[in-house]
C-alpha positions in Angstrom: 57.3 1.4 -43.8 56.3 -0.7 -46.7 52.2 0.8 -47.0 53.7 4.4 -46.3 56.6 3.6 -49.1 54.0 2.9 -51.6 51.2 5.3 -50.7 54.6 7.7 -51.7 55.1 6.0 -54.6 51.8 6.4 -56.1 51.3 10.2 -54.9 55.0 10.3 -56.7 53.7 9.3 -59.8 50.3 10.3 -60.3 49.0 12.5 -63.1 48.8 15.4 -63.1 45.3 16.7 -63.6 44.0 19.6 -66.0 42.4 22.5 -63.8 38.8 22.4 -64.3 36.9 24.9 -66.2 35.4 26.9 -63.3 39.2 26.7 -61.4 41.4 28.3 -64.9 41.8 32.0 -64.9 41.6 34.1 -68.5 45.3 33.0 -68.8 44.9 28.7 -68.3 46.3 29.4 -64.8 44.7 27.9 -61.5 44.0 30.5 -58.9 42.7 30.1 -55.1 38.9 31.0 -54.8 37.5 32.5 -51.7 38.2 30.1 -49.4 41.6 29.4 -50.2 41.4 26.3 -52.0 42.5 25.7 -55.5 40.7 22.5 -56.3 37.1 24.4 -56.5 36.4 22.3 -52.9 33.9 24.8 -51.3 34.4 25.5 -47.5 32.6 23.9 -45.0 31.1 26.3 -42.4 32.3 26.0 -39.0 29.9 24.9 -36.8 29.0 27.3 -33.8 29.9 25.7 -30.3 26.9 23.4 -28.6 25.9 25.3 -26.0 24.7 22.1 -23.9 23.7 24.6 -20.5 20.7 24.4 -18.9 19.0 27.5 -17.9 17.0 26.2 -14.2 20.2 24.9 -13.6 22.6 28.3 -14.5 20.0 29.6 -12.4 20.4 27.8 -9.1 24.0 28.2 -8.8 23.6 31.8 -9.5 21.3 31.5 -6.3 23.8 29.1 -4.4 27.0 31.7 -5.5 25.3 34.7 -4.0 23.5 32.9 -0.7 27.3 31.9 0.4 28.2 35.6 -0.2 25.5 37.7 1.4 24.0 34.5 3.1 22.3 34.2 5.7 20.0 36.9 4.4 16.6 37.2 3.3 15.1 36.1 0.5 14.7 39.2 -1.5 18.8 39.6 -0.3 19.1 36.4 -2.1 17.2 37.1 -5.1 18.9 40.4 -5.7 22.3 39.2 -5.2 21.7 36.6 -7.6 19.5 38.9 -9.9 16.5 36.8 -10.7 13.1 37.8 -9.6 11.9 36.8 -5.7 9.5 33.9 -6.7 11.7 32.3 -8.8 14.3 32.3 -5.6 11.9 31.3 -3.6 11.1 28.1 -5.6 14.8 27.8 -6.0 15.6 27.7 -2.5 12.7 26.0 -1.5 13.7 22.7 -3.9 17.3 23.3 -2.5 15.9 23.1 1.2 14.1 19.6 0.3 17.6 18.2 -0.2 19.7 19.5 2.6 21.3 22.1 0.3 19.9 25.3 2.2 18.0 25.9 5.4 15.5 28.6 6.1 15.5 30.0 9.7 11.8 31.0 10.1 12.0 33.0 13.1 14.6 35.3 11.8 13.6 34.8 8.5 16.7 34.1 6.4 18.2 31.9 4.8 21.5 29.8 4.9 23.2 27.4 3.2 22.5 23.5 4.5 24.6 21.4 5.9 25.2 18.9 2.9 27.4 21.4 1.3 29.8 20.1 3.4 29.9 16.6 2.6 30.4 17.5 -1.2 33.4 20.4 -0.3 35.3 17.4 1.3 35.0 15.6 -1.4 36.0 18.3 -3.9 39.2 19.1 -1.5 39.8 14.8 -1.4 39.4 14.7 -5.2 42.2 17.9 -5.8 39.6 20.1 -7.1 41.3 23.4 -6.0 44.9 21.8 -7.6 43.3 20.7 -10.9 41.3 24.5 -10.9 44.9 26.4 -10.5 46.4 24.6 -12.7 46.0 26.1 -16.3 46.3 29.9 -14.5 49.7 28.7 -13.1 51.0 27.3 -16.8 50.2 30.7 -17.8 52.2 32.6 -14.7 54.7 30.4 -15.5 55.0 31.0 -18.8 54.4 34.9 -18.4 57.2 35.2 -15.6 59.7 32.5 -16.8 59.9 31.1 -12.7 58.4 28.0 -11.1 54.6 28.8 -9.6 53.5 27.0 -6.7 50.3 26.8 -4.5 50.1 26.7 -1.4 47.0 26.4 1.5 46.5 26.3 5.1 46.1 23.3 6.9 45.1 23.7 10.2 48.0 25.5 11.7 50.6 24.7 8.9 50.9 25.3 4.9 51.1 22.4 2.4 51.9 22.8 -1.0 49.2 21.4 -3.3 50.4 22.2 -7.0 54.2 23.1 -8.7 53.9 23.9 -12.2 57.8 24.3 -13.6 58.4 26.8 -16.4 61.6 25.0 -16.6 63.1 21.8 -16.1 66.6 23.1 -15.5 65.3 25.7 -12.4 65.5 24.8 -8.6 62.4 23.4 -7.3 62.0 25.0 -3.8 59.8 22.1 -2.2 57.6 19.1 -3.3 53.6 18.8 -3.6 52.2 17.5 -0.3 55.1 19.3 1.8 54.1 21.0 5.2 55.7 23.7 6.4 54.7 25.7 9.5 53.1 29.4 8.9 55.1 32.0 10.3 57.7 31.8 7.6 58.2 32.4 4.0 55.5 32.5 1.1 53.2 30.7 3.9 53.2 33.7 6.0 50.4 34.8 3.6 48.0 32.3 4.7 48.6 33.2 8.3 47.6 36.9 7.9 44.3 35.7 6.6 43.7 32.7 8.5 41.2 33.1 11.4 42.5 34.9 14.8 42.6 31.9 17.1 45.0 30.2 14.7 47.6 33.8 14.7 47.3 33.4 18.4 47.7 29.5 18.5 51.0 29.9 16.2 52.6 33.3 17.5 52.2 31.5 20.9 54.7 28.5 20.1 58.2 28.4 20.0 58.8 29.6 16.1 61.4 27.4 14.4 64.4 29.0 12.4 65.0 27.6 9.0 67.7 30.5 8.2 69.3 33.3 9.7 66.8 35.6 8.1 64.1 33.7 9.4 61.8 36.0 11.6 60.6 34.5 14.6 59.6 37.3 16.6 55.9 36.7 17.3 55.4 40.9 18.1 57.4 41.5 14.7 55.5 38.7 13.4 51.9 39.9 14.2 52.9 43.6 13.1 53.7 42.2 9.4 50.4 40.1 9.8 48.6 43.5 9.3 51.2 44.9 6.7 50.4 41.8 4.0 46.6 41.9 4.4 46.6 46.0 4.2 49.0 45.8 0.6 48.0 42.3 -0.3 50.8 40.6 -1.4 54.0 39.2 -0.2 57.9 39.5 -0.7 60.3 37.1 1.5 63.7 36.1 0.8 65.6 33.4 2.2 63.6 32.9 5.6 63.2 29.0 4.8 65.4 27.8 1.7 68.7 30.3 1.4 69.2 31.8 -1.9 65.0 31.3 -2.4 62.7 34.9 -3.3 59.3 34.6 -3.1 56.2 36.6 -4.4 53.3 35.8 -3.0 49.6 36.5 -3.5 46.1 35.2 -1.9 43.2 33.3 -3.8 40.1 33.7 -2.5 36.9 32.0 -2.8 33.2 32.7 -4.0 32.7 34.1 -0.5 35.8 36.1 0.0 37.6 33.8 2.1 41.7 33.6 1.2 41.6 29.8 0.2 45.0 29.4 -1.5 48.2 31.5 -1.6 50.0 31.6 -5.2 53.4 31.8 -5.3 56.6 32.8 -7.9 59.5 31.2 -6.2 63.0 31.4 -7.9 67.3 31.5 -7.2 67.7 35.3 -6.0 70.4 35.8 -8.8 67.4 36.1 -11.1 65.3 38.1 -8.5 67.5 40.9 -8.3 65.5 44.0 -6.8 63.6 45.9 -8.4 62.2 42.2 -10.5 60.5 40.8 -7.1 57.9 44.0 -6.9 57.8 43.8 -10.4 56.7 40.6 -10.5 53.6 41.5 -8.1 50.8 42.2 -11.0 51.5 39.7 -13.2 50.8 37.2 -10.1 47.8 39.5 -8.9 46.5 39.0 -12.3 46.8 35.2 -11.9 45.5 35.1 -8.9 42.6 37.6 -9.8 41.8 35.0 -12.6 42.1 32.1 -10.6 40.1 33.6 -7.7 36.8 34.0 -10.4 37.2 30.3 -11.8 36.5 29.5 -8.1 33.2 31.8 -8.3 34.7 35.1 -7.0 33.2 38.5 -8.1 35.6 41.8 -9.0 35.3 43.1 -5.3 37.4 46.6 -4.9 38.2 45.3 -1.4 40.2 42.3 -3.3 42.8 45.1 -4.5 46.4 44.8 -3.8 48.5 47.6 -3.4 50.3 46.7 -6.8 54.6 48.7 -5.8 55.8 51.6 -8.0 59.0 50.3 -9.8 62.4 51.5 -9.0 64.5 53.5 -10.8 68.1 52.8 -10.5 71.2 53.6 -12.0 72.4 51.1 -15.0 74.8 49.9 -12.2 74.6 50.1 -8.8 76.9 47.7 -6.4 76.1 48.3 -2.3 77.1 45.9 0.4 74.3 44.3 2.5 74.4 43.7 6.0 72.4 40.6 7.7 68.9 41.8 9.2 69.1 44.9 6.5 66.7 45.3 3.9 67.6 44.3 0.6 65.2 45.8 -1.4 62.3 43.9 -0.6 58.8 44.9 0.7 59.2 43.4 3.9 63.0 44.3 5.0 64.2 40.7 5.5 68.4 40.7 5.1 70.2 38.4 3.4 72.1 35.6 4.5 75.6 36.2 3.9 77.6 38.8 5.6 78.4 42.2 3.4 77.4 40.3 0.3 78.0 42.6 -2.5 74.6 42.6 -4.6 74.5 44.1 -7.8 71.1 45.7 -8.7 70.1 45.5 -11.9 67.2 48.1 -13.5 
């Protein structure tokens, strides 16, 4: 207080100073020059972003990126998909094969990528990598859509939540980071319909648990939506594991293609009255989209989701719901409570 008090007190009375010659205008008045400044202080210019990249480098992850697409291919595959000439992915690959990073099957002539990858992928999924990659695209969902964003993957034959990012302090939090829940229900469902065939079978083959009464549990009913998400590519649920919880969820996928992630807008369903769930579906595809290239995937068209029309409803519209009938949501899932009046909003 005392060295800000006086630092105050000498700013407070310090002369004023005569504008200089070069800052008076034809009238004895002080006027701004070009850069805004009225003391005559000339701009500094702002200096241009180092650019600290190193081109051999750029290179070889161009090379890596498109060998675990197209991989195991040839080497002018290679060299194509990564768009540099063939000798220079030829030396490439051939420095990346002295170190375990990529293997080169000479009787089929291809290559692959080596067995050291996977060392450093565990330790990117022990370190959070995927967590700490999402989480500046789900600040912006969150922000965008007003709702909690979570993400969610697939461990082995159950999803975990990895990442909450809370638009706001007073909304529900549906869940906790590090929480498993099994597949079949909810946002996690998503994960299922892209996870390998042996675990669908492996999971539709237990005794499915039931959180709620709109919980679906039927493995045939089960399967048949299995084919429904991956053809539109997103997912609605309500209430099948937390009651009064809407979900809209969408996949992540990796450099290869591989559904990695499943992002989700969870929120109260009094603030996802129909037709605000569909609508919600771009804004998250969008998100995803973005966080699916920060993780080294390319604009594929088969990536597309089948992005729902809107609704056009009356300014009012009040309907009574039946358990197991659809409430406006892509995948007909009813509502909890019996003839619950819900008032659709436009």
């Amino acid at each position: 207080m005392g060295s800000r008090s006086k630092s105050a007190s000498k700013s407070a009375i310090r002369p004023k100073t005569k504008p200089s010659r070069a800052a008076s205008g034809t009238h004895g008045g002080t006027h701004a020059g070009s850069n805004g400044r009225s003391n005559g202080e000339s701009a500094k210019p702002a200096r241009p972003a180092r650019d600290y990249s190193i081109a051999a480098v750029a290179r070889t992850l161009d090379l890596l990126e498109a060998l675990a697409v197209v991989g195991p291919a040839p080497l002018a595959t290679v060299a194509d998909a990564a768009r540099c000439t063939r000798t220079a992915g030829f030396r490439l690959l051939r420095t990346l094969q002295s170190r375990g990073f990529a293997i080169q099957d000479e009787a089929r002539g291809v290559w692959r990528l080596g067995a050291r990858w996977t060392a450093l992928g565990q330790a990117a999924e022990s370190q959070g990598a995927l967590a700490a990659t999402a989480m500046p695209f789900m600040n912006e969902l969150a922000k965008a859509c007003g709702e909690n964003v979570y993400l969610h993957v697939r461990d082995g034959q159950m999803g975990e939540t990895v990442a909450i990012m809370q638009a706001d302090p007073g909304l529900r939090v549906y869940g906790e980071v590090g929480k498993r829940q099994p597949l079949h229900a909810g946002p996690y469902r998503l994960l299922l319909a892209h996870a390998p065939e042996a675990v669908q079978t492996q999971v539709l083959a237990q005794k499915l648990p039931r959180f709620t009464p709109a919980t679906r549990t039927d493995p045939a009913w089960i399967a048949a939506d299995l084919q429904r998400i991956r053809a539109r590519g997103y997912l609605v649920t309500a209430d099948e594991i937390s009651p009064g919880a809407v979900s809209v969820t969408v996949p992540v996928r990796d450099a290869s293609g591989q559904v990695v992630a499943a992002l989700c807008i969870s929120a109260a369903s009094l603030r996802m009255r129909p037709p605000r769930p569909r609508a919600l579906v771009p804004v998250a595809a969008d998100a995803a989209a973005r966080l699916s290239r920060g993780l080294g995937r390319r604009e594929d068209a088969a990536d597309a989701i089948s992005v729902p029309q809107a609704t056009t409803l009356p300014d009012s519209t009040d309907v009574q719901v039946r358990p197991q009938r659809t409430n406006g949501h892509s995948n007909g899932h009813g509502v909890a409570a019996p003839y619950a009046p819900v008032h659709l909003m436009t």
